[in-house]
BALOBA-1460 file (C-alpha; in Angstrom, 3 decimals):
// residues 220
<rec num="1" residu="x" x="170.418" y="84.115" z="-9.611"/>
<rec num="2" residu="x" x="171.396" y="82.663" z="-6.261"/>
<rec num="3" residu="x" x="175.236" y="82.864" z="-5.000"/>
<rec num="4" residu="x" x="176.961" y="79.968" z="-5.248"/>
<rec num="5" residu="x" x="180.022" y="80.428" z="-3.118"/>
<rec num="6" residu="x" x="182.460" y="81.115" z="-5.006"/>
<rec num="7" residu="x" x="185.158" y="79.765" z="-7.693"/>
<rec num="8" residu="x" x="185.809" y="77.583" z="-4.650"/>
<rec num="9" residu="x" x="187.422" y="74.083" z="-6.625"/>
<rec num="10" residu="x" x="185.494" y="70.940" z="-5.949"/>
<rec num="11" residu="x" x="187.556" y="67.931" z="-5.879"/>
<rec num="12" residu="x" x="185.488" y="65.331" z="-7.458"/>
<rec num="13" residu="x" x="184.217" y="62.157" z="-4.398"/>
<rec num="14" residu="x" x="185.566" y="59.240" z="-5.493"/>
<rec num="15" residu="x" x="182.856" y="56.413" z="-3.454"/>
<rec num="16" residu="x" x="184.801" y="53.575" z="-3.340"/>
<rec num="17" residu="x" x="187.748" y="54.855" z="-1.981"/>
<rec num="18" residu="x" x="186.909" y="58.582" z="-0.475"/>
<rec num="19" residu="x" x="185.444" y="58.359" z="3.243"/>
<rec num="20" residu="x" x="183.699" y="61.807" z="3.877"/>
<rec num="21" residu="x" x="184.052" y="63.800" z="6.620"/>
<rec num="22" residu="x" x="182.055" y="66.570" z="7.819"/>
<rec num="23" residu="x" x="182.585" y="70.050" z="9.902"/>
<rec num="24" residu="x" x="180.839" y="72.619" z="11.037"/>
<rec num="25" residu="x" x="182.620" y="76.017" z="10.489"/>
<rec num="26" residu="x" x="181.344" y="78.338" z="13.181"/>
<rec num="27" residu="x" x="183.093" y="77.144" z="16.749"/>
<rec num="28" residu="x" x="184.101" y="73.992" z="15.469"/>
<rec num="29" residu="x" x="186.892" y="75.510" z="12.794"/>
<rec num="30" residu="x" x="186.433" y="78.547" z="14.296"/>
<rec num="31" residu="x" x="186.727" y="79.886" z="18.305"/>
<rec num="32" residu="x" x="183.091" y="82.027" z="17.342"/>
<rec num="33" residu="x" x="180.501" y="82.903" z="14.865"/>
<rec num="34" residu="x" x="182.126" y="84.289" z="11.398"/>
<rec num="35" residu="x" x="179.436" y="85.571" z="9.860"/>
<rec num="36" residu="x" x="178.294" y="88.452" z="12.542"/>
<rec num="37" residu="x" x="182.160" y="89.219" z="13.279"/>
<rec num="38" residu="x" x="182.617" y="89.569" z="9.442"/>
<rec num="39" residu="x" x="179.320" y="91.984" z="9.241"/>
<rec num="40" residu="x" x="180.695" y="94.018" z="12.265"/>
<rec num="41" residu="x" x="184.307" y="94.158" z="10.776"/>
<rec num="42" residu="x" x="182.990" y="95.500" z="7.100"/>
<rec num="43" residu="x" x="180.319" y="97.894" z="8.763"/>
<rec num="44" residu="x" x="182.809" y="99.687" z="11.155"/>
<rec num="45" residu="x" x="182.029" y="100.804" z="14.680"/>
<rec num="46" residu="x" x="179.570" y="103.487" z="13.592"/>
<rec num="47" residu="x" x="177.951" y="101.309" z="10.954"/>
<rec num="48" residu="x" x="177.730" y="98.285" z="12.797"/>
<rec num="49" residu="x" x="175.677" y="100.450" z="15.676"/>
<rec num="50" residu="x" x="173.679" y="101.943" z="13.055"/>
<rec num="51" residu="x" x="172.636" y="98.227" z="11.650"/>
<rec num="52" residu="x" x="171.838" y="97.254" z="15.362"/>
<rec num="53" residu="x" x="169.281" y="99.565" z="15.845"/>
<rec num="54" residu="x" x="167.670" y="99.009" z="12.208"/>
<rec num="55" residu="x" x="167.845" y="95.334" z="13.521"/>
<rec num="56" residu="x" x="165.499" y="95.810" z="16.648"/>
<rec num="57" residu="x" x="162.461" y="94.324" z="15.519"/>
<rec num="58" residu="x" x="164.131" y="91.650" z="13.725"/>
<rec num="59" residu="x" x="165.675" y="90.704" z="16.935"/>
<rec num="60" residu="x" x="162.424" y="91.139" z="19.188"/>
<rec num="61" residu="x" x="160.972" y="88.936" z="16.560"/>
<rec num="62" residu="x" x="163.419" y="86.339" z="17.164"/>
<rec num="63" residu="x" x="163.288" y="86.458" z="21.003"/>
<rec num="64" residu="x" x="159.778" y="85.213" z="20.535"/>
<rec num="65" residu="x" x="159.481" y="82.569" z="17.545"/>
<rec num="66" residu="x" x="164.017" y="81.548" z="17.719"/>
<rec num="67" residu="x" x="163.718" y="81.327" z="13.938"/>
<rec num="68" residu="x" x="167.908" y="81.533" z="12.935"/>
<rec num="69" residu="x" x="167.032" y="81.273" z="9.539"/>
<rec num="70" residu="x" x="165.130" y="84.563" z="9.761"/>
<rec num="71" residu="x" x="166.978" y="87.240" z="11.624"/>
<rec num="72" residu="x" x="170.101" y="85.739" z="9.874"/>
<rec num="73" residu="x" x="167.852" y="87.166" z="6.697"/>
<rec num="74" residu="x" x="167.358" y="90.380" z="8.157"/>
<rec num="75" residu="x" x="170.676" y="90.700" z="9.575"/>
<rec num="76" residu="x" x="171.780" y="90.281" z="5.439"/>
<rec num="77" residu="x" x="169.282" y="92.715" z="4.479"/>
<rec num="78" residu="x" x="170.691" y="95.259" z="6.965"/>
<rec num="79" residu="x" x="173.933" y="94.511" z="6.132"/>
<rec num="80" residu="x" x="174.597" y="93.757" z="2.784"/>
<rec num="81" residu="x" x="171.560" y="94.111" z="0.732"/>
<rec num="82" residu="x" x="172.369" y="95.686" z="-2.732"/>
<rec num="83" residu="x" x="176.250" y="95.031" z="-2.138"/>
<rec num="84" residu="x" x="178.019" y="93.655" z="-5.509"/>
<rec num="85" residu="x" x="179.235" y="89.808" z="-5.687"/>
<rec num="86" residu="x" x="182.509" y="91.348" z="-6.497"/>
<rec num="87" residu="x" x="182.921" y="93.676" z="-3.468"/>
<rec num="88" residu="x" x="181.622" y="91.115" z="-1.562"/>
<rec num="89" residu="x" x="183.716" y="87.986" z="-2.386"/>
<rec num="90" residu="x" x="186.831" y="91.071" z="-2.057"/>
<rec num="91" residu="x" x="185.416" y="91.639" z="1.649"/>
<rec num="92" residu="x" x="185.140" y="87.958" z="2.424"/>
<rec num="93" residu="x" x="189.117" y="87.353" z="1.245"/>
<rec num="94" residu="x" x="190.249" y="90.553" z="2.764"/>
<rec num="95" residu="x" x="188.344" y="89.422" z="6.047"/>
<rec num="96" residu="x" x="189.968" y="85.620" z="5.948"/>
<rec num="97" residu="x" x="193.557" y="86.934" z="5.429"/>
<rec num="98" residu="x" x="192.882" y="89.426" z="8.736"/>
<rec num="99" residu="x" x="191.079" y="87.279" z="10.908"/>
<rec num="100" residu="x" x="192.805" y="83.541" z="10.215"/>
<rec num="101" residu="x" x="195.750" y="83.899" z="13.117"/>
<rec num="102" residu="x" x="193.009" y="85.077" z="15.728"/>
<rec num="103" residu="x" x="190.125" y="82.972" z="14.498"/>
<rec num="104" residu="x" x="191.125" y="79.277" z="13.799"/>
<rec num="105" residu="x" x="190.904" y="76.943" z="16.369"/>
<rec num="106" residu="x" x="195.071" y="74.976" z="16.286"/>
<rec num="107" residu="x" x="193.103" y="71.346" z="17.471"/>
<rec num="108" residu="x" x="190.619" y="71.652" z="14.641"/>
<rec num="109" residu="x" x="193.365" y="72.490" z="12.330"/>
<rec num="110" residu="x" x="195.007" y="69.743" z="13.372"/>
<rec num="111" residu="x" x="192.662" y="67.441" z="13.033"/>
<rec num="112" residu="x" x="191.455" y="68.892" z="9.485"/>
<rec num="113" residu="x" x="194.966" y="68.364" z="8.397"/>
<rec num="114" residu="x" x="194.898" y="64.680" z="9.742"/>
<rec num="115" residu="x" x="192.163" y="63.376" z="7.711"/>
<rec num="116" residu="x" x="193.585" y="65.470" z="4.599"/>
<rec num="117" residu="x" x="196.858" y="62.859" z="5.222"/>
<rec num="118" residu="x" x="194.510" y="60.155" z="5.385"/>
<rec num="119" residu="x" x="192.799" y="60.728" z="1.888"/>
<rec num="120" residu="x" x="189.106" y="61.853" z="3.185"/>
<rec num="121" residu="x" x="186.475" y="63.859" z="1.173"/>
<rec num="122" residu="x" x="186.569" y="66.773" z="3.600"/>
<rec num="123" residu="x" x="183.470" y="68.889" z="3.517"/>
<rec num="124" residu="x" x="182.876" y="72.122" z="5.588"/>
<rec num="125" residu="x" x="179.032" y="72.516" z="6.150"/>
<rec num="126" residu="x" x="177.764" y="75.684" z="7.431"/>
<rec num="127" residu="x" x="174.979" y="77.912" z="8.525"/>
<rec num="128" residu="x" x="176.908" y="81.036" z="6.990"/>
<rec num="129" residu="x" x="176.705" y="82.397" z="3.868"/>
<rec num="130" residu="x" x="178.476" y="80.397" z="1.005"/>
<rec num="131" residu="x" x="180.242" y="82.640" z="0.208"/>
<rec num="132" residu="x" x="181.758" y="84.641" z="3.249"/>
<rec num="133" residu="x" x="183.242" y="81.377" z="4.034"/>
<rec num="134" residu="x" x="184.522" y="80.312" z="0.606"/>
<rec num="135" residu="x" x="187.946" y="81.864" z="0.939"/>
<rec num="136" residu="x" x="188.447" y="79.878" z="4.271"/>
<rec num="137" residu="x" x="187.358" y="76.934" z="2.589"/>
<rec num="138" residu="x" x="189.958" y="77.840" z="-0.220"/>
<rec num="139" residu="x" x="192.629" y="78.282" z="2.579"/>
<rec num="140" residu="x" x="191.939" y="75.063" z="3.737"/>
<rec num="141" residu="x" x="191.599" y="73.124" z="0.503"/>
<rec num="142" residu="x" x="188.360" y="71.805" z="1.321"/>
<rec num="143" residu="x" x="186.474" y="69.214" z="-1.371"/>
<rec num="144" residu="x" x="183.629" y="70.539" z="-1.246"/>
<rec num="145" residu="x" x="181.907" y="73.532" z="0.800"/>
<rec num="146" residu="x" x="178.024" y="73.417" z="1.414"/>
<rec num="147" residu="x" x="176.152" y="76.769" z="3.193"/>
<rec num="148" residu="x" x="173.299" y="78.918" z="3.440"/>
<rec num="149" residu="x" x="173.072" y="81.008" z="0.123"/>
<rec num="150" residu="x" x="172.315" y="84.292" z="-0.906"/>
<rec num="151" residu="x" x="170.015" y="85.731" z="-3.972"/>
<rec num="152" residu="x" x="171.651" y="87.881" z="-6.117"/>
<rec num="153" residu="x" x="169.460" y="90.303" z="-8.859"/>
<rec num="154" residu="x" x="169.932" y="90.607" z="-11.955"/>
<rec num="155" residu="x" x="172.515" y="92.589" z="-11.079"/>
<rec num="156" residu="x" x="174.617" y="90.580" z="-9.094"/>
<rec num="157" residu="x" x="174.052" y="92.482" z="-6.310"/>
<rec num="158" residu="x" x="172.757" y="91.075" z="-2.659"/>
<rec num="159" residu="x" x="168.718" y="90.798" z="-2.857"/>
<rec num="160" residu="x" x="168.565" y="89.957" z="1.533"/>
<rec num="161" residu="x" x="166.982" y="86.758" z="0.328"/>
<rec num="162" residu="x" x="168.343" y="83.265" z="0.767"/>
<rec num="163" residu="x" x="167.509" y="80.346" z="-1.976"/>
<rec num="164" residu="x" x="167.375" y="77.673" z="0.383"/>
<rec num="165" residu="x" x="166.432" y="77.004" z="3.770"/>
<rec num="166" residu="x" x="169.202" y="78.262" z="6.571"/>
<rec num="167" residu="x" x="171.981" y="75.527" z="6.448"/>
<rec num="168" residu="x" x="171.487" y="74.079" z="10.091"/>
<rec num="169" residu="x" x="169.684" y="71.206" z="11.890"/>
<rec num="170" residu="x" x="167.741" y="68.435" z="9.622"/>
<rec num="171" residu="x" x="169.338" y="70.971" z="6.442"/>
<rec num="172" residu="x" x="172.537" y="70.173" z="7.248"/>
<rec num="173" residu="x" x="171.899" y="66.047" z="6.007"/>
<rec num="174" residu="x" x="169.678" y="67.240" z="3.696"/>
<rec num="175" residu="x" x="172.033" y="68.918" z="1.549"/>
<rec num="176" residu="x" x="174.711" y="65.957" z="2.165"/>
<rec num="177" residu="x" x="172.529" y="63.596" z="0.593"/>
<rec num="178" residu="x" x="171.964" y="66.497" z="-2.479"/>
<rec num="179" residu="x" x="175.525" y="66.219" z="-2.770"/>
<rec num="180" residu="x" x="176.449" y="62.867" z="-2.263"/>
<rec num="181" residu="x" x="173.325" y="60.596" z="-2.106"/>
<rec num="182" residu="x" x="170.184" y="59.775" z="-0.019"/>
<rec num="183" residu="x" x="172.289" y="56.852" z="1.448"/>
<rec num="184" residu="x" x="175.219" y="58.887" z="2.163"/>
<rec num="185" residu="x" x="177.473" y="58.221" z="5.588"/>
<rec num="186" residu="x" x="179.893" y="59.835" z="6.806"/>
<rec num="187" residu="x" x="182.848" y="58.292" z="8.246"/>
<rec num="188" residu="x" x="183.002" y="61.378" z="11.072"/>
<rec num="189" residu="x" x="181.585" y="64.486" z="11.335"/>
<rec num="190" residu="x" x="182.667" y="67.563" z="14.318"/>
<rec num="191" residu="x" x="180.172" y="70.470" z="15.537"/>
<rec num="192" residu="x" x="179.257" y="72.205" z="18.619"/>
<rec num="193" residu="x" x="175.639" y="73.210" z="18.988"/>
<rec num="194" residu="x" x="172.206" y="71.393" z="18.616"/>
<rec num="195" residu="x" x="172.381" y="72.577" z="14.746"/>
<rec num="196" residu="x" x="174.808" y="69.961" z="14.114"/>
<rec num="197" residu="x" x="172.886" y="66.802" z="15.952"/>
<rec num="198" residu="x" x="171.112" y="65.757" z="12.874"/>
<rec num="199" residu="x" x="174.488" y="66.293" z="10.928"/>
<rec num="200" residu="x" x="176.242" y="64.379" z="13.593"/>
<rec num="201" residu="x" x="173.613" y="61.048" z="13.948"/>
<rec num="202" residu="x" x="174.743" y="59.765" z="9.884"/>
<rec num="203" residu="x" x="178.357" y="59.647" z="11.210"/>
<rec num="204" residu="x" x="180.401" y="56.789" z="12.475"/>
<rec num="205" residu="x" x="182.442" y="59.050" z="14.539"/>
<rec num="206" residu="x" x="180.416" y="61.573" z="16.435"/>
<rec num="207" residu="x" x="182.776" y="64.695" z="17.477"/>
<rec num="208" residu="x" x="180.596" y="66.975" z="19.600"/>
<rec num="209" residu="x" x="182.557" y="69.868" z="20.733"/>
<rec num="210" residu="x" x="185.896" y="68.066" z="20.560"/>
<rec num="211" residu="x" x="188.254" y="71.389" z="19.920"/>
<rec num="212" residu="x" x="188.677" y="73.375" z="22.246"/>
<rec num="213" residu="x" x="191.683" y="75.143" z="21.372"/>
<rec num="214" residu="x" x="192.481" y="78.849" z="21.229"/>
<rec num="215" residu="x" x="194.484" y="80.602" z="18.771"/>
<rec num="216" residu="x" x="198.469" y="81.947" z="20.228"/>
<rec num="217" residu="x" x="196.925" y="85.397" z="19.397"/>
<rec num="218" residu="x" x="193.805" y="85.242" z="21.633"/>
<rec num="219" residu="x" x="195.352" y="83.363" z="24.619"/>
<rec num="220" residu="x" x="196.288" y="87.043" z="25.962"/>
């Protein structure tokens, strides 16, 4: 059974009318990475240390083959493997209401509310988990929220595994045109690292590390 996201509402694309537009989540929406500050925040100081060390061949892997999509695994089988959907999806909420004032970049905001005004499909698509990000994407009202996704077991509990490929790079489109067509276009689309290029060529706006902002709460 593979995780989903969550109970995340999906307004329904409309094609004639609905121009889509795509962002990244992690330093686009966000001033840094949410997935390895939400690990560290649920595993505490002395847990998150512990998980480091566990994580030392995982990381001396990656220093030699780069693979994201890999160490990300390992970093979920440190972290979370055998962890219920329910406590998790409770984590991820609990984590969004905490970290929201100190984590959101105001520009991106800004412009997210912008094309909300101006009737646009707006789609958040991510490397994290599905479902760690699903109650930012609830926050936001996204239409639609596309990610990397975990296995659960039989028991709904966290397997380590993912049932797709990492959601970055040449993914990215690939899972656009899943969800909206192999001709799909998108009327802009906003990132900030060489996993969005791919993502960012099938827009008509191109908005490569446009936000810059800093939350009030970090500017100290």
């Amino acid at each position: 059974m593979s995780d989903m996201g969550s109970d995340l509402p999906i307004r329904q694309w409309n094609e004639a009318v609905d121009p889509i537009v795509a962002f990244d989540f992690d330093g686009t929406l966000t001033i840094r990475d949410s997935f390895t500050e939400f690990l560290r925040w649920r595993a505490g100081r002395g847990g998150w240390a512990m998980g480091l060390a566990r994580m030392t061949p995982a990381v001396a892997s990656y220093a030699r083959t780069r693979d994201r999509g890999r160490i990300k695994a390992a970093s979920v089988r440190v972290f979370l493997k055998g962890v219920a959907r329910t406590e998790l999806e409770a984590d991820a909420a609990a984590f969004c209401d905490q970290t929201w004032d100190r984590f959101m970049r105001p520009d991106a905001l800004a412009c997210w509310e912008e094309w909300g005004r101006r009737g646009a499909h707006r789609v958040i698509v991510t490397a994290s988990p599905e479902i760690t990000v699903a109650p930012f994407a609830a926050r936001l009202k996204a239409d639609a929220l596309l990610g990397t996704t975990l296995v659960m077991d039989a028991e709904d509990r966290v397997t380590g595994r993912f049932s797709s490929a990492n959601c970055r790079a040449a993914e990215k489109v690939r899972r656009l045109r899943a969800a909206y067509g192999r001709d799909v276009r998108l009327t802009a689309a906003y990132g900030d690292t060489s996993g969005d290029t791919e993502m960012l060529a099938i827009a008509d706006h191109k908005g490569f590390r446009e936000f810059t902002g800093r939350p009030a709460k970090n500017q100290t």
